[in-house]
N, C-alpha and C positions, 0 to 999 in steps of 0.2 A: 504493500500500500504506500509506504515511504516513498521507493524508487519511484511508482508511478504520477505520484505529488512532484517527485523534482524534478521529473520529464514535463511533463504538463507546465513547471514554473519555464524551465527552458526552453519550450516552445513558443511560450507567452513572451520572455524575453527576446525572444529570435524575432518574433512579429513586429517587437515595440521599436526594436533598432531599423527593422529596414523601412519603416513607415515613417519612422524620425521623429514622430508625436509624443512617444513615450516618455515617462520622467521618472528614475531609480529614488525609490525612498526606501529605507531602512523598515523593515519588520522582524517584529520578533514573534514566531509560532512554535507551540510544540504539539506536540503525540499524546493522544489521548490511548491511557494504558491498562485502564479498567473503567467501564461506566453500566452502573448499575443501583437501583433504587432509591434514584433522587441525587447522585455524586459521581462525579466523576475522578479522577488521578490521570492529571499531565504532566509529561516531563520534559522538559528543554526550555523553562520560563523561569530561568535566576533574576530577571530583573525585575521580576511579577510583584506589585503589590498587592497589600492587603485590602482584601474588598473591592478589589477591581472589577469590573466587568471582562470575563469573556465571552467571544464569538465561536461558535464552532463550526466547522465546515457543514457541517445538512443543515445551520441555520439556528443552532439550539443555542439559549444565554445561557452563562452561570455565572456565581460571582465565588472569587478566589480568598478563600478563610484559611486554609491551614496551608503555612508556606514552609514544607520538611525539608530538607537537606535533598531530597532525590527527587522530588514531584511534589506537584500542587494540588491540594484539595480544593475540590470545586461544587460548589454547591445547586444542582441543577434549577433555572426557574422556570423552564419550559425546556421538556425532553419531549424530541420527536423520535419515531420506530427507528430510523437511520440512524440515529448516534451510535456508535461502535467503537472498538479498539480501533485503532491504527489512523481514526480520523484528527486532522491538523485543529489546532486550537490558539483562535489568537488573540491578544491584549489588546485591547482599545486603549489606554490611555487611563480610563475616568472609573470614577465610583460610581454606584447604581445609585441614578437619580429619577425623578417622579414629575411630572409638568403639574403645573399649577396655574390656576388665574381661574378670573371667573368663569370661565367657558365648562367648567366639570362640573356648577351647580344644576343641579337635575338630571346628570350623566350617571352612567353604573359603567366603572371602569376596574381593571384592576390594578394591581403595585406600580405596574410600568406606567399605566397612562393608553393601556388599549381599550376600544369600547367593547362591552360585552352588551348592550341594550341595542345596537340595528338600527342607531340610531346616527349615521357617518365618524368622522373621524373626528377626534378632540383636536380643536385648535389652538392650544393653549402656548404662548411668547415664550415661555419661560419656562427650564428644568430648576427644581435641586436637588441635592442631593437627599439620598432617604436620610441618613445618619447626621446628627449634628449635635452638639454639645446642649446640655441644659443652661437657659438662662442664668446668670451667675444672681446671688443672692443680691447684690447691688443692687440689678436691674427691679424686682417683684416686688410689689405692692402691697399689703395686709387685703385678704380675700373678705370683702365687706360687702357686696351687690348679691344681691339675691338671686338666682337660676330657678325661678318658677318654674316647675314641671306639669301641675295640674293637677297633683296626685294629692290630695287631700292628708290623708295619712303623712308624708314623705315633707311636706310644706310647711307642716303644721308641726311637726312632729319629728322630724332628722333634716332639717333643710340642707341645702345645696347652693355652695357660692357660685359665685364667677369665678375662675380661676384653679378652682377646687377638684380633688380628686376623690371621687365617693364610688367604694367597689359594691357590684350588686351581687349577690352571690346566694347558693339556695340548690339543692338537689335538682335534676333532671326534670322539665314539663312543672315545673313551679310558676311561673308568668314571670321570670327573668325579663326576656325581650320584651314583653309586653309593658313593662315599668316604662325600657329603656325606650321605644317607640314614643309614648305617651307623650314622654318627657321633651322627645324632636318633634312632633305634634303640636304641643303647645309653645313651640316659637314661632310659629307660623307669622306672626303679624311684629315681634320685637326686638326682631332685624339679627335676631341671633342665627350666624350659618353653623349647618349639622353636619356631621360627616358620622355616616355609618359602617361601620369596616366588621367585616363577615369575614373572620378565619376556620376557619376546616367546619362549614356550613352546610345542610343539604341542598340542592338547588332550590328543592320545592320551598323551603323552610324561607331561604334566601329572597325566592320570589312571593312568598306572600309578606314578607314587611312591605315589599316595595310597594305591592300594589296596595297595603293598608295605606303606605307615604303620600302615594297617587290619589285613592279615594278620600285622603283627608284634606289632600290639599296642601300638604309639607312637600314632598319633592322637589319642589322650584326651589327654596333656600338650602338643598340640604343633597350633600356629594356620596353616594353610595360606590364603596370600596369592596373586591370582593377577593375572596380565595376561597374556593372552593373545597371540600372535602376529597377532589378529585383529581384537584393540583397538585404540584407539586410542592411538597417539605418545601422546599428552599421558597417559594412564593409564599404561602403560606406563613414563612418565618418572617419575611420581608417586610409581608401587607402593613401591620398594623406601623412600624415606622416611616412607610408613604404615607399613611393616612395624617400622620400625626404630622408629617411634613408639610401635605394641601393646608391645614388646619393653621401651622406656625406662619403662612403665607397670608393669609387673613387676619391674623394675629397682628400681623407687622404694621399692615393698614389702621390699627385700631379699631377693629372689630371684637366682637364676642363671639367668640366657636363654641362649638358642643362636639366630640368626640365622642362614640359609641363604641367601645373595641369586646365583639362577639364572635368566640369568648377566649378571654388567655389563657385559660385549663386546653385548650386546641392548639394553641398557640405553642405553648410549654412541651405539648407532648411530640410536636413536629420539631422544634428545636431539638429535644432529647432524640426522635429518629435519628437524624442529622448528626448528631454527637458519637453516636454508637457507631454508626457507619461509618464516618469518619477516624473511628475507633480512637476517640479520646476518652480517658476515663472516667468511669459511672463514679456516681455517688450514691446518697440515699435514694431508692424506690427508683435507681438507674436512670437517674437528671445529672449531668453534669456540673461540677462545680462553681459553673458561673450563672444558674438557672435563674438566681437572685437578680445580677446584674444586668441579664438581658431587660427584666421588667422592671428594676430600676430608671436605669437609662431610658426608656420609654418613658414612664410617668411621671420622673422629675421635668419633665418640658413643659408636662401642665402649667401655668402660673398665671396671674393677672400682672401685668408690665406699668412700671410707674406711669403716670400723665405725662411727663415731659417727654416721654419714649413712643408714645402711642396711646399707652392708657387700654389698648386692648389684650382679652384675654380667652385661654386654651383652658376649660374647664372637661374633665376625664370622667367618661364611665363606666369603668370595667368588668366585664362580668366575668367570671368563676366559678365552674360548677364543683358542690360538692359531692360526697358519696354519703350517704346513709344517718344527712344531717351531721356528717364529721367535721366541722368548722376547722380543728385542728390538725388537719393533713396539711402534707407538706408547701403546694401551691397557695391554699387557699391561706396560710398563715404570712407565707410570704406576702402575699398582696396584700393583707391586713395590715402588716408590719409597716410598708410602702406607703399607703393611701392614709385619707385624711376620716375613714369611717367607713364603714359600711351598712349598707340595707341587706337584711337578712328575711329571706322570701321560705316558709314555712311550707313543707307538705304537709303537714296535718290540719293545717288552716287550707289550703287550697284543697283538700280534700273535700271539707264544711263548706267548700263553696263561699270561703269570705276571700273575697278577693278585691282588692290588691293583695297575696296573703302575706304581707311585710307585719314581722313578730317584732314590732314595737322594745319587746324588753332586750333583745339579741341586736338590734340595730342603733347605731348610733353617730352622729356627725361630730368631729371634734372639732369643726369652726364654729356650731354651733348657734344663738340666736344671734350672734353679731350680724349675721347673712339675712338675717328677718325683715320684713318692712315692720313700722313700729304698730301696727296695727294688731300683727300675731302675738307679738311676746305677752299685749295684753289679753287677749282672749284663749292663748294654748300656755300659757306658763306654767299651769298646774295642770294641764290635761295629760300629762306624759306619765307625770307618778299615779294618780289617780286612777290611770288605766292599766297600769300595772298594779295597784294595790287590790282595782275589781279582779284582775284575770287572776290573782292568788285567792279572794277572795271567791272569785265561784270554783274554782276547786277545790278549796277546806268545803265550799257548803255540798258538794256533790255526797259527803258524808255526815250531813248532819240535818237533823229531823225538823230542829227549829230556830229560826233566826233570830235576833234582834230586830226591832223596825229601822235603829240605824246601819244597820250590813246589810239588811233587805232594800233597805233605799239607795245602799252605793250599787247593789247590783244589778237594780232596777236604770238608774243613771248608767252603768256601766255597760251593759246592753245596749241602749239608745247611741253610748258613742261609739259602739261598732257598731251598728246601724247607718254610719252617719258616715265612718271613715271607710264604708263598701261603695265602691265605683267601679263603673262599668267602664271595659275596655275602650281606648280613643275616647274617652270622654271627659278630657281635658275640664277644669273650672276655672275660670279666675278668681281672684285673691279675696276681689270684695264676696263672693259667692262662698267661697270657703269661709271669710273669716263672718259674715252674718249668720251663717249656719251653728258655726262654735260659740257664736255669743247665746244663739237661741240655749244653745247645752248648757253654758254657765247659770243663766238667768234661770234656768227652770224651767225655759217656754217650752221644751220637749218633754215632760215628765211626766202629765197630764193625758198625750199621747200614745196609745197604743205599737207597740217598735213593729210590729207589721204595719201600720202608715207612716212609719217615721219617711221614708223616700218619697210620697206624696210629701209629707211637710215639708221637707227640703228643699223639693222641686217648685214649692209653692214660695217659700221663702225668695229663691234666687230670681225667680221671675217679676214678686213682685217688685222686691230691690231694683231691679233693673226698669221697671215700670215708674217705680214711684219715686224712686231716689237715684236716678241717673250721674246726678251732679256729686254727691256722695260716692258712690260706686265709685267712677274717675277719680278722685281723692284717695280711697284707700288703694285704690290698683297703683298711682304714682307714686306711692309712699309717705305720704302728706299726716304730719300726727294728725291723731284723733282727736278732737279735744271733746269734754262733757255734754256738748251740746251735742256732738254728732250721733255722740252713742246712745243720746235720749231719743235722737230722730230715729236713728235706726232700732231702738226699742218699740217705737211705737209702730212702724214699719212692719216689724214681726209681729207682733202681735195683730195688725192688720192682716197678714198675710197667712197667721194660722187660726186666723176667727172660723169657727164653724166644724171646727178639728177636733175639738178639747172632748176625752171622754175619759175614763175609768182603764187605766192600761187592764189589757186580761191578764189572771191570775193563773199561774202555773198550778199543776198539781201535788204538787212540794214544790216549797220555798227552792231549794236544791237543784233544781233540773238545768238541764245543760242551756237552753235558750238560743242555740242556734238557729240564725235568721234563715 
């Protein structure tokens, strides 16, 4: 195969001299010496850098990670049937980079910048590079803006800054993705760009987000990123640092991104293919040594950037699946460890059918109400203990015959606000909706009510708010305090709103019983 490559170059040579057109420039290629599941080994590239891109003669990329003393390990990103021993491999010069600009919002591309949607070619000015250093501490800002999601629960209750990194995390078929959808749903209109990046995904799976994005009407602000389950390891490995590149591009502009990376538990385990085959040493549960640093290095880019820089910001949300409700495996500790909180997504609650099924006492943000508008801190400041005092509190009563009227009444309350914190998939709320709904639960305007019509009161709640106090509503949606007067206006509002409601809640048949909605 050799010989026949340097005939073929000396034929080409013989052409370019007698035709005179020709111009001699320097290459460096070598021989590919084994390629097989996702990597290749080339030899005759001393000058080969790290992370480079190569070419290979039937057309396949990789990119060059382990540079040994005798050959190059290369990381395949698209292997075609034709790559073989003995086929030539050459340097380009450059690292693997990703295009960017606005031309990929409502595109579905993958790592490189190809379209996978049929929907022509991306035009996009500008490469860069996937890899790039994390913001230095200088540059980042204290994460203070709030990243409205829509999620009642998650808003109220574990918020999410700008700039922020919140892992989502929860066993297999939990509504994981469905949070994380929600969440790029409700930016639809507040100029925040989304990028969704799908590593080791089923196709189907991959195409019904998009078309939820499409039927909701997100798509147009928001870059869907893909790898497939059927990709290759080395693409796969790639994706989520392009993603996170388009993202630091809008960043630069002073924009607010949203990052979606589904999911790094895929991600993690393609890296680890890649490690063994390359046969660099295992560690625990056979991850290699640096399984920390790859998702490091990823998630330290999140940041919100000083004002004098841009003022815009890369806010993360990573999912991570666990096994058997194990929170403390190995991956998912890492990325706890990394991140700034996480939402913990319950199968025994999604079982009950309460969904979002986000387990309130396992979940937690550590920026915390600073990220709040100041509307919430006043209406959910005590909802967080409270509701974990009920959910202890109906499981001592599941064994006990008779209550106090004060424990019967927090679980009576406590009921109502799972009632309250269940939404329905893409069904995004705004702030003033959520936060009149929580003041009804403080006040006691829910108590009265039966929790089988607690989602009529709700519904009646938000609509009228928006009927009758429009000027209000825009007030607590910009963040604008509250002051005494408003909250009288909005009291009387509720109470307009659930006139006609008010009945005798029905009585269980023991105090005790479980009371799932």
């Amino acid at each position: 195969m050799l010989d026949e490559a340097l005939k073929a170059a000396r034929l080409a040579l013989d052409e370019a001299r007698e035709s005179g057109t020709g111009q001699l420039a320097a290459e460096e290629t070598g021989v590919v010496i084994r390629a097989s599941g996702g990597i290749a080994r080339v030899s005759g590239l001393p000058r080969v850098t790290s992370e480079e891109v190569m070419v290979f003669e039937d057309g396949s990329t990789g990119l060059a990670v382990n540079l040994d003393r005798n050959d190059v390990g290369v990381i395949l990103l698209d292997q075609k049937e034709d790559l073989r021993t003995g086929l030539l491999a050459r340097r380009t010069g450059r690292v693997a980079d990703t295009p960017v600009g606005e031309a990929l919002l409502g595109r579905v591309v993958d790592a490189l910048g190809r379209p996978l949607d049929e929907a022509g070619p991306v035009r996009c000015r500008e490469r860069r590079p996937v890899e790039t250093p994390a913001p230095a501490i200088t540059v980042r800002a204290p994460v203070e803006q709030p990243l409205q999601t829509g999620i009642t629960v998650v808003d109220a209750l574990i918020p999410v800054g700008r700039g922020q990194r919140e892992l989502i995390l929860g066993d297999r078929q939990t509504g994981k993705t469905a949070v994380a959808v929600d969440a790029i749903i409700n930016q639809r209109d507040t100029g925040v760009v989304c990028i969704y990046c799908a590593v080791g995904q089923r196709g189907t799976a991959v195409a019904r987000v998009i078309e939820t994005l499409r039927r909701e009407g997100a798509l147009a602000h928001t870059v869907v990123m893909v790898a497939a389950g059927e990709d290759t390891p080395g693409l796969q490995f790639l994706t989520p640092y392009a993603a996170t590149t388009v993202g630091e591009y809008f960043m630069a502009q002073g924009r607010d991104v949203l990052v979606v990376y589904d999911d790094l538990t895929r991600h993690a385990r393609a890296y680890r293919e890649l490690s063994l085959l390359l046969r660099r040493p295992p560690g625990r549960e056979a991850f290699p040594g640096d399984i920390f640093y790859i998702h490091s290095r990823l998630l330290e880019r999140a940041t919100h950037v000083r004002e004098p820089l841009g003022g815009g910001s890369l806010t993360a949300l990573p999912i991570a699946e666990t096994e058997a409700q194990d929170m403390s495996a190995y991956i998912p500790t890492n990325l706890i460890s990394i991140t700034d909180g996480q939402i913990y997504l319950s199968p025994e609650l999604f079982r009950k059918g309460l969904l979002p099924a986000v387990d309130v006492g396992q979940s937690v943000s550590r920026v915390g109400g600073k990220t709040q508008l100041p509307a919430y801190r006043q209406v959910a400041g005590e909802l967080r203990l409270a509701y974990a005092q009920f959910e202890e509190l109906e499981s001592f009563a599941r064994f006990a015959t008779r209550l106090d009227e004060s424990s019967r009444q927090r679980i009576e309350r406590g009921r109502r606000v799972r009632a309250v914190l269940r939404q329905a998939q893409a069904s995004p709320l705004r702030a003033c909706e959520q936060i009149a709904v929580l003041r009804a639960l403080n006040t006691g305007a829910l108590d009265a009510i039966d929790v089988e019509r607690i989602a009529e009161a709700t519904q009646r709640i938000r609509v009228h708010l928006l009927e009758a106090s429009p000027e209000l509503a825009v007030r607590i949606d910009d963040g604008a305090t509250v002051e005494a007067t408003d909250w009288e206006s909005l009291d009387r509002c509720l109470g307009e709103a659930l006139s006609g409601l008010s009945g005798e809640p029905v009585e269980s048949e023991r105090s005790g019983s479980d009371g799932d909605d």
